[in-house]
C-alpha positions as CSV (number, residue, x, y, z in Angstrom):
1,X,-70.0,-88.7,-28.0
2,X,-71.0,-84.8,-27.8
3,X,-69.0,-83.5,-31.2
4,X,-70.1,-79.7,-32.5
5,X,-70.2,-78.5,-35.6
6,X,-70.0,-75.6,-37.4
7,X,-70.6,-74.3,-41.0
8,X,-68.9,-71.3,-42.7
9,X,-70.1,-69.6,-46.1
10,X,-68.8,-67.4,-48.4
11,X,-71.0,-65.2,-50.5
12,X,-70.5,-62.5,-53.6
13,X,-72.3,-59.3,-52.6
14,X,-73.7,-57.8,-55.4
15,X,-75.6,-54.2,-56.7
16,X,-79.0,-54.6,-57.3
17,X,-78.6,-55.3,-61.5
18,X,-75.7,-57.8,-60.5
19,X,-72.7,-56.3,-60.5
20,X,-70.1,-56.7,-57.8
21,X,-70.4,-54.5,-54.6
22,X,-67.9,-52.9,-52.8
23,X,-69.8,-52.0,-49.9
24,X,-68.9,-55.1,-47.5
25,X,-68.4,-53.0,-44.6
26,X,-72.4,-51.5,-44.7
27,X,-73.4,-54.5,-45.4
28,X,-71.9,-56.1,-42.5
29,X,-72.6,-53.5,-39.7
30,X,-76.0,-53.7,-40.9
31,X,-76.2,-57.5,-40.1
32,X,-74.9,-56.9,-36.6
33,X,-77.0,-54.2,-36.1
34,X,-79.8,-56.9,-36.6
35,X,-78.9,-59.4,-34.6
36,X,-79.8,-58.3,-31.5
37,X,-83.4,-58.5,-32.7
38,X,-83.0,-61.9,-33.8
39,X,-81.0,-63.8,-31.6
40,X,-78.2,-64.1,-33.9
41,X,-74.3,-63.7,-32.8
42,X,-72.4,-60.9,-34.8
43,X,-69.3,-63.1,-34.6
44,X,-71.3,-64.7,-37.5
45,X,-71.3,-62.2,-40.3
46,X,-68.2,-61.3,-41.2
47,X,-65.2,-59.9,-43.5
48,X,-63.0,-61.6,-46.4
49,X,-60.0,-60.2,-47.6
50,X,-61.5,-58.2,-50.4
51,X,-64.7,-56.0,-50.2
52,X,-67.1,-58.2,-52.7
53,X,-66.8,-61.4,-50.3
54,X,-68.7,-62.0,-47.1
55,X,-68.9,-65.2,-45.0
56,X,-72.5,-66.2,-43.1
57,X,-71.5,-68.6,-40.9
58,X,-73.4,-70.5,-38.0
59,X,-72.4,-70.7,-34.3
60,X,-71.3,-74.5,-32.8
61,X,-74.0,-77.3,-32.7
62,X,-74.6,-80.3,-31.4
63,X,-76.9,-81.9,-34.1
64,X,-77.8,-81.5,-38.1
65,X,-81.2,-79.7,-37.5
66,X,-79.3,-77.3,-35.3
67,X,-76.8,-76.5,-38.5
68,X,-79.3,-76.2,-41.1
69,X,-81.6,-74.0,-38.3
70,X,-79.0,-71.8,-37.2
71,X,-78.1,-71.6,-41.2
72,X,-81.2,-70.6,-42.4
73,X,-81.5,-68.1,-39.7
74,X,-78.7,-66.4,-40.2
75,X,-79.1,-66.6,-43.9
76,X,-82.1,-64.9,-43.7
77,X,-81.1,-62.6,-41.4
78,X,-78.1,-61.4,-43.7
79,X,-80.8,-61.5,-46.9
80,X,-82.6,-58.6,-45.1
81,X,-79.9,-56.7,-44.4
82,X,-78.9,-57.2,-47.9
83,X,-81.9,-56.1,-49.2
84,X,-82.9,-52.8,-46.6
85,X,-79.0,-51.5,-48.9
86,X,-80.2,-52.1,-52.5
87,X,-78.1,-55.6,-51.8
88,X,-78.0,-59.2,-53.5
89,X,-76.1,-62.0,-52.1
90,X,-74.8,-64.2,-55.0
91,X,-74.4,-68.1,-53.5
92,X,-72.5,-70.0,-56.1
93,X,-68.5,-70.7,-56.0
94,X,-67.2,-68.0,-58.8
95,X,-68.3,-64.5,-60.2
96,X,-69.2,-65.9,-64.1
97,X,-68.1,-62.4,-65.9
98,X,-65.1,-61.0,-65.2
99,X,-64.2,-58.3,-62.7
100,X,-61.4,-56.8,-60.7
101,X,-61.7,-57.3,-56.6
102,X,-60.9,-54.3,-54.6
103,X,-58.8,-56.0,-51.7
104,X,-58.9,-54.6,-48.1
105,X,-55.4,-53.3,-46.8
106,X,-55.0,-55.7,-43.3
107,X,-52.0,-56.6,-42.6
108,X,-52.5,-60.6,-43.1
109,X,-54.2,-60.4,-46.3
110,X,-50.9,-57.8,-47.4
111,X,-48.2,-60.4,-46.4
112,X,-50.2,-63.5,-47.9
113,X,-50.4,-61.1,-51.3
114,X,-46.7,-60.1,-51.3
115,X,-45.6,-64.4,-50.6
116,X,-47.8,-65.2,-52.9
117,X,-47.5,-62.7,-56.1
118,X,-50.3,-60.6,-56.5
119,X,-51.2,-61.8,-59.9
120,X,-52.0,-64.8,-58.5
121,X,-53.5,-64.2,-55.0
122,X,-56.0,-61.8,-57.1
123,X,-57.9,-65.3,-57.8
124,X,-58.8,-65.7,-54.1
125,X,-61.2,-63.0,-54.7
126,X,-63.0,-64.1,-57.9
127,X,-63.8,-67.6,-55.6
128,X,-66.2,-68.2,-52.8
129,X,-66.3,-71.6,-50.7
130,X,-68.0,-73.1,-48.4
131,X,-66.6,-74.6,-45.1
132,X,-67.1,-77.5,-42.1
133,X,-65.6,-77.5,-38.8
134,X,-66.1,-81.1,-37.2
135,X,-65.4,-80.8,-33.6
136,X,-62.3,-82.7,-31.6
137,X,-61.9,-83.3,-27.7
138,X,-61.1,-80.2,-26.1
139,X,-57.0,-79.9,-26.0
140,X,-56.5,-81.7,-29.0
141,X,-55.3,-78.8,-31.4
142,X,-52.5,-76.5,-30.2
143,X,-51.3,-73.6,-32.3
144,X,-48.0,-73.5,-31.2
145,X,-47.7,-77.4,-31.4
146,X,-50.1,-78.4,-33.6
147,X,-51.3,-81.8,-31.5
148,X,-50.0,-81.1,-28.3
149,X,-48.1,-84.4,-26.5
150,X,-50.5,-83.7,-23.8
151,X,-53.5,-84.2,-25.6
152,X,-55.6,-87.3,-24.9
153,X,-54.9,-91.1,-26.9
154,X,-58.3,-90.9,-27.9
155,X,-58.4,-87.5,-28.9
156,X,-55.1,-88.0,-30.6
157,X,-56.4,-91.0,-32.2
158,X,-59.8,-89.1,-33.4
159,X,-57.8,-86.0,-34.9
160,X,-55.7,-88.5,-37.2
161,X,-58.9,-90.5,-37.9
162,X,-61.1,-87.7,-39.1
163,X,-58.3,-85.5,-40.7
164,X,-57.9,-88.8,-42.9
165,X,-61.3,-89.1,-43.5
166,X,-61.8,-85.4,-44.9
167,X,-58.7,-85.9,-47.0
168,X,-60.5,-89.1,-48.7
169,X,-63.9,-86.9,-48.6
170,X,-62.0,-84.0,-50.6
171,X,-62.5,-85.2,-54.8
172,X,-66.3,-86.4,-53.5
173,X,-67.1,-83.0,-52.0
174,X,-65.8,-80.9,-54.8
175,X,-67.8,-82.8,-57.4
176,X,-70.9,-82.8,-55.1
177,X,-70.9,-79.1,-54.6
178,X,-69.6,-78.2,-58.2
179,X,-72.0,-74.8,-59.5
180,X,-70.5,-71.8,-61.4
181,X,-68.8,-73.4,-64.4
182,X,-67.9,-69.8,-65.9
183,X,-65.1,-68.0,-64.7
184,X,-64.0,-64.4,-65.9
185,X,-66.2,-64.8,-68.8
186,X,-65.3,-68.5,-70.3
187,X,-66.4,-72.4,-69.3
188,X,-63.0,-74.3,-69.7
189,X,-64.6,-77.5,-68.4
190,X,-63.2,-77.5,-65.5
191,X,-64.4,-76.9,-61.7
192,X,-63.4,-73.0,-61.7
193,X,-62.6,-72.2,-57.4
194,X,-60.7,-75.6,-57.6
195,X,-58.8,-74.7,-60.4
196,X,-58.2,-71.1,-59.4
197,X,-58.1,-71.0,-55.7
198,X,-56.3,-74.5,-55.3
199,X,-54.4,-74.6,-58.6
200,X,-52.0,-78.0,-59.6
201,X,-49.2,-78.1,-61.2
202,X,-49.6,-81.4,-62.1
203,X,-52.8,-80.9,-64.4
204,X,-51.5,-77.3,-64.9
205,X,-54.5,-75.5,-63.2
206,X,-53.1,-72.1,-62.5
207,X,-54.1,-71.0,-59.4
208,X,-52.9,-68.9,-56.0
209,X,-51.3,-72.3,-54.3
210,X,-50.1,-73.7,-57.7
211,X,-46.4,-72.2,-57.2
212,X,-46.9,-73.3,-53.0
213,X,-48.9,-76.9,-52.6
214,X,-47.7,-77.4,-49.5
215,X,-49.7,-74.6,-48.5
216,X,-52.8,-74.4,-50.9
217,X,-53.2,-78.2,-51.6
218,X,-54.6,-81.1,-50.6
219,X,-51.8,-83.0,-48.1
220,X,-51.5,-86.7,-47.9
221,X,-52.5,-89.1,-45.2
222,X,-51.1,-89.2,-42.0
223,X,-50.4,-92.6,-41.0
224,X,-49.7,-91.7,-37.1
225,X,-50.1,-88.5,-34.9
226,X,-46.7,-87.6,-35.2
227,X,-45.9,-87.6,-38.8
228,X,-49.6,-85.4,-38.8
229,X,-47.9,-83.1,-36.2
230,X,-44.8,-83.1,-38.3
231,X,-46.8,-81.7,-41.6
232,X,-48.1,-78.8,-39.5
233,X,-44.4,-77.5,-38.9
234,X,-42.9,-78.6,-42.2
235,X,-45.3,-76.6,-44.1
236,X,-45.1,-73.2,-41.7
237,X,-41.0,-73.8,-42.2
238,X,-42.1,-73.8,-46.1
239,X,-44.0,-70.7,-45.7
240,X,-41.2,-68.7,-43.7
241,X,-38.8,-69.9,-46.8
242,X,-41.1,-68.8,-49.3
243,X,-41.7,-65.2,-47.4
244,X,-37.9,-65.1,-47.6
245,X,-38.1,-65.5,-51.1
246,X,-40.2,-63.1,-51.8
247,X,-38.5,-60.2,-49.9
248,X,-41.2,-59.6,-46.8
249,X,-40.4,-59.7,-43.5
250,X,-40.8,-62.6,-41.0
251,X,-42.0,-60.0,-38.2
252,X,-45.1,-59.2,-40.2
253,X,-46.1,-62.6,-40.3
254,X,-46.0,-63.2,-36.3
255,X,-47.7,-59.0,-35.7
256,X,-50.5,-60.6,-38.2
257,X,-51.3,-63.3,-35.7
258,X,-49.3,-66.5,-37.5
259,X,-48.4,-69.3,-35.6
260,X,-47.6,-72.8,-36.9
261,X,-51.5,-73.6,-37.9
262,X,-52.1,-70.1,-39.8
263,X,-49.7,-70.8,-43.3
264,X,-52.6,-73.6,-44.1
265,X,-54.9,-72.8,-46.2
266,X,-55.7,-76.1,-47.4
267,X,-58.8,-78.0,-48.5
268,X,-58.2,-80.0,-45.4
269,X,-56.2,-78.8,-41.8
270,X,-56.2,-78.5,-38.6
271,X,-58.2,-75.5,-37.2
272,X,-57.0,-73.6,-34.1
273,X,-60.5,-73.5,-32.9
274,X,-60.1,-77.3,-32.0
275,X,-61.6,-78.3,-35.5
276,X,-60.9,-80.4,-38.6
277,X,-61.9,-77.9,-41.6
278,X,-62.9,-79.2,-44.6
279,X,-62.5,-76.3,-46.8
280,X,-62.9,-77.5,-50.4
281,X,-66.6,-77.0,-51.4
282,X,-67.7,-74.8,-53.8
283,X,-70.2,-72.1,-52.2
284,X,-73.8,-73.3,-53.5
285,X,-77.2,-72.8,-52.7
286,X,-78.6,-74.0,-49.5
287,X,-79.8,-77.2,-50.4
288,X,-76.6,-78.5,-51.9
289,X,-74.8,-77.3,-49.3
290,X,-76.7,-78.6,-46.3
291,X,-76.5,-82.0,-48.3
292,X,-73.1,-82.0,-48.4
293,X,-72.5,-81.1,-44.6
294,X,-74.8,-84.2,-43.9
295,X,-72.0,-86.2,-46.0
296,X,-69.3,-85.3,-44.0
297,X,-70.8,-85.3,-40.9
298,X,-72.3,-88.7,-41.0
299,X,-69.4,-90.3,-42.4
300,X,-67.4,-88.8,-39.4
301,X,-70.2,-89.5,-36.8
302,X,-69.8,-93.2,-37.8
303,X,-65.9,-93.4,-37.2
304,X,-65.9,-91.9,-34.2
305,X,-69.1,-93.8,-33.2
306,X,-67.1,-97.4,-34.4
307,X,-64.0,-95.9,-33.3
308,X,-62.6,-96.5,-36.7
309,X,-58.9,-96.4,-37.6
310,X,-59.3,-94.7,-41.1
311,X,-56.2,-96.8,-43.1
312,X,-55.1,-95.1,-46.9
313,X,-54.7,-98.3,-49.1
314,X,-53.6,-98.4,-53.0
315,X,-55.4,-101.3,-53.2
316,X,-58.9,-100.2,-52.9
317,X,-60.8,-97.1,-55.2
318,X,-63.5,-96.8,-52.5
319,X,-64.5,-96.7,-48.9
320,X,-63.9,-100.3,-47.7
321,X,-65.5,-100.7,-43.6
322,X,-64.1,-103.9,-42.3
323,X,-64.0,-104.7,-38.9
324,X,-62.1,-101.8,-36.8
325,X,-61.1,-100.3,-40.3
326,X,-61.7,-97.8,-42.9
327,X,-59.8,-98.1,-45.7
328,X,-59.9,-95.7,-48.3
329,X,-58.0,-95.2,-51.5
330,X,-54.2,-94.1,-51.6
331,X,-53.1,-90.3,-52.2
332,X,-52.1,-91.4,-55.6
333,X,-55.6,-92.3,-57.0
334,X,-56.8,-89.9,-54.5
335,X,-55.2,-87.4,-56.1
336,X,-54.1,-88.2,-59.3
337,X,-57.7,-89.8,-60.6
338,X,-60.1,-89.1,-58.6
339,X,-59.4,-85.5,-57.8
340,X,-58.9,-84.5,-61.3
341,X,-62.6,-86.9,-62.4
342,X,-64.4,-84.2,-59.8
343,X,-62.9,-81.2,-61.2
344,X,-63.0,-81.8,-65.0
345,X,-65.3,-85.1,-65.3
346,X,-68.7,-85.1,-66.7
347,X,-71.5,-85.4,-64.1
348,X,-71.9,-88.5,-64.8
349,X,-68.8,-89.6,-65.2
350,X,-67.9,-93.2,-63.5
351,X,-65.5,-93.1,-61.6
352,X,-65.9,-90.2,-59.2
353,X,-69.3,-91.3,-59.6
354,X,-68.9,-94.8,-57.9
355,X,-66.9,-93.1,-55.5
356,X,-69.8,-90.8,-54.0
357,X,-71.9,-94.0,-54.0
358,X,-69.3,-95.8,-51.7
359,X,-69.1,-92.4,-49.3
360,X,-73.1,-92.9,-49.0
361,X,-73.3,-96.5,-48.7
362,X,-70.6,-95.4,-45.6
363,X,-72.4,-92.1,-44.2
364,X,-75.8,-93.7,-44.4
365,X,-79.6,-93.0,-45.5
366,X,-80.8,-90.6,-43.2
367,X,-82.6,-87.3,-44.0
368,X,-80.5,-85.2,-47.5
369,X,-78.7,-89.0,-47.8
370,X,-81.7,-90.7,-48.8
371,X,-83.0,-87.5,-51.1
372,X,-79.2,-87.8,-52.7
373,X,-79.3,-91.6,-53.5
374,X,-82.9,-91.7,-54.8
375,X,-81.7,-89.2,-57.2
376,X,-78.9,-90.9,-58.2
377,X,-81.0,-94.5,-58.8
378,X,-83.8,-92.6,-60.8
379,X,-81.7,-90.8,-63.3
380,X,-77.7,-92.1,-63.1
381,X,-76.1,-89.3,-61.9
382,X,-75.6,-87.1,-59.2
383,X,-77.8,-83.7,-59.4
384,X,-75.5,-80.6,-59.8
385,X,-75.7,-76.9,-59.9
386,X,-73.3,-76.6,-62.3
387,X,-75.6,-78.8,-65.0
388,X,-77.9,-77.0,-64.4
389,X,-76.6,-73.9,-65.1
390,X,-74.9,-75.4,-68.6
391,X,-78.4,-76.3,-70.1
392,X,-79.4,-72.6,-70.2
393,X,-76.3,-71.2,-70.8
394,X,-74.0,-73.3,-72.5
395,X,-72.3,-72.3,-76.0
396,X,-70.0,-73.8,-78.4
397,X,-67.3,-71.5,-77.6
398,X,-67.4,-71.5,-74.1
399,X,-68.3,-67.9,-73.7
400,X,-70.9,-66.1,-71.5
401,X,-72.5,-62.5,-72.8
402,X,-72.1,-59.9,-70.3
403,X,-76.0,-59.6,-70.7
404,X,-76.5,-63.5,-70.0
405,X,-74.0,-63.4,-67.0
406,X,-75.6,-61.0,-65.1
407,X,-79.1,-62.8,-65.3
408,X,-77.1,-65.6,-64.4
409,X,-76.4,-64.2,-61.3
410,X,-79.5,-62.6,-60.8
411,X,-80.8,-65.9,-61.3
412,X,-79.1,-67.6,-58.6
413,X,-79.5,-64.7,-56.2
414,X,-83.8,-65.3,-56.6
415,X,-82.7,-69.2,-56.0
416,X,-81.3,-68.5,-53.4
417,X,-83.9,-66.3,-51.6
418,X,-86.5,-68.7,-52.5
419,X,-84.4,-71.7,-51.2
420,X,-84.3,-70.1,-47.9
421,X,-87.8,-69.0,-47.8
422,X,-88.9,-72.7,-48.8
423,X,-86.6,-74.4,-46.2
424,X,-87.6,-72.1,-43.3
425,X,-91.3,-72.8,-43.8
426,X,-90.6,-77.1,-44.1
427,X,-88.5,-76.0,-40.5
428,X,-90.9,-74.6,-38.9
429,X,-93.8,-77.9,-38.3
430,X,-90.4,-79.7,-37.2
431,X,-89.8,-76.9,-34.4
432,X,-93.9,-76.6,-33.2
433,X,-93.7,-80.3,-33.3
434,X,-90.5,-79.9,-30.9
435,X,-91.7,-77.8,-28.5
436,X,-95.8,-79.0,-28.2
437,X,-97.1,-76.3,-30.6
């Protein structure tokens, strides 16, 4: 089965001594300008709603090696044109010191401000994630209707599947890809884009989507196409109410380009590119975060491949293959253990742990896989960013110096720039090998 998919990063651009940048738009005309020389799109460099944020992102492909190719490429692309302005791209999933975004003044970014209070939204732009499309059949995703009656069985059948299967991926993801643990200055011990982008009410993470879940959180299962379809058009009906609420206009909405898909900005949805977007990672360096695309995407290669029916059960705390089946734990464990063990756990921590290890034992041993597992038998725990970072700049009161913060950052902007160098150059025997060279 021919399935695309596509990758989406967000990145902090920075001044040369690590501050934040406001020059987004330079930045970004300079990448286009250089992609005519290498081959690149310019549909791939683009805005975010505030002028410190950028996304890299990679076209549609067919295969892993095409991802991480077309990644690196275009990574290294937009590191040159960082670096011909006096640039830095920072990779990791918050800002550590804190710092006021300057927001751009588009229409969509002013009506998703004024719904959601603008003492909340202003979090959106002190976090930077990473996300994956996974391709459905053509005509299986519908703006207007979500999951169009006239869309395939099979396709219908593969959109519920694999929108189930993120859902369970979610916890697993965010404690894979965890990295910045400081956030506006502090280390609360907790995961600080979940927190802060997604917020819950129930752990009381304030966040933009704390006050509006529907639109912000993680959903629950659909157990058939039509209660999935009828999520899609319950939660734009909760968007409308809450635009009421707030005093702005429904008409701004629709000249902004919203349609039933667009009031979603979820860790999992429907996209109306004809995806499912898994939107819950951290941003992270390269390595991390072509490992955790290889998660997702063999774990939904295999239940398309089986043709799986991916079941939610409250009996099970893992992913459980049997026969036709996939069963994996209910939205109440889901959310209410496992999802709060990736955000706030210890990186060793058991149970979210044990979870990852059922998720491989599912996806596979191929390629990142086996690199991930062999890690996790040699030493007991998963590796993570955000350790990493801890051992050098951990305190007892959970504070970062301005002075340490910004060679953090620094820091992670050389990683990253080495990453990319290092993975190119490990490409590049693959590719002469390819073509005979």
């Amino acid at each position: 089965m021919d399935r695309r998919v596509g990758l989406e990063q967000e990145f902090f651009l920075l001044e040369e001594l690590g501050k934040p940048s406001v020059r987004a738009d330079e930045f970004l005309g300079s990448c286009r300008e250089a992609t005519g020389k290498h081959g690149s799109s310019p549909a791939c460099f683009a805005q975010e709603f505030v002028m410190g944020l950028v996304e890299v992102s990679t076209p549609p492909v067919l295969s892993l090696a095409d991802l991480e190719r077309e990644y690196l490429n275009n990574l290294r692309l937009a590191l040159g044109a960082a670096r011909s302005l006096g640039l830095r791209l920072y990779p990791l999933g918050a800002y550590p010191l804190p710092f006021e975004p300057t927001p751009r003044d588009d229409l969509d970014y002013r009506v998703q401000v004024s719904t959601v209070g603008a003492g909340r939204f202003v979090h959106a732009g002190r976090c930077a994630g990473t996300h994956l499309h996974l391709e459905l059949a053509d005509g299986t995703v519908d703006a207007a209707a979500g999951i169009p009656a006239g869309a395939t069985e099979s396709g219908r059948a593969e959109a519920l599947g694999l929108h189930n299967l993120a859902t369970a991926l979610d916890p697993a993801l965010i404690f894979l890809t965890r990295s910045c643990p400081f956030y506006e200055g502090r280390n609360a011990g907790l995961s600080p884009r979940t927190v802060h982008y997604r917020g819950a009410a129930a752990f009381g993470w304030e966040g933009v989507y704390t006050g509006l879940p529907w639109a912000g959180a993680l959903l629950s299962y659909s157990t058939t196409v039509e209660q999935l379809v009828r999520q899609q058009f319950d939660r734009y009906e909760a968007w409308l109410a809450a635009m009421d609420r707030a005093g702005v206009e429904r008409h701004l909405f629709a000249e902004a380009g919203g349609d039933i898909l667009r009031p979603a900005w979820n860790p999992v949805r429907l996209n109306r590119q004809g995806t499912v977007e898994l939107r819950g990672m951290d941003s992270n360096y390269p390595d991390v975060t072509l490992t955790a695309a290889q998660v997702a995407v063999s774990a939904a290669d295999r239940v398309r491949r089986e043709g799986l029916a991916v079941i939610p059960d409250d009996r099970v705390h893992a992913l459980e293959a049997d026969g036709g089946t996939l069963r994996v734990p209910g939205f109440e464990y889901l959310t209410g253990i496992l999802l709060h063990r990736a955000v706030a756990g210890e990186i060793d921590d058991p149970e979210i742990s044990g979870y990852l290890d059922s998720i491989l034992e599912f996806a596979g041993e191929d390629g990142r896989l086996a690199t991930l597992r062999r890690h996790r038998r040699s030493r007991g725990a998963y590796p993570a960013t955000e350790a990493t970072i801890l051992e050098r700049y951990g305190s007892d009161d959970g504070r970062i110096s301005e002075e340490d913060g910004l060679r953090l950052v620094l820091e992670a902007c050389d990683e990253l720039e080495t990453q990319v160098l290092d993975l190119r150059r490990e490409d590049e025997p693959k590719a002469a090998e390819v073509s005979g060279g």
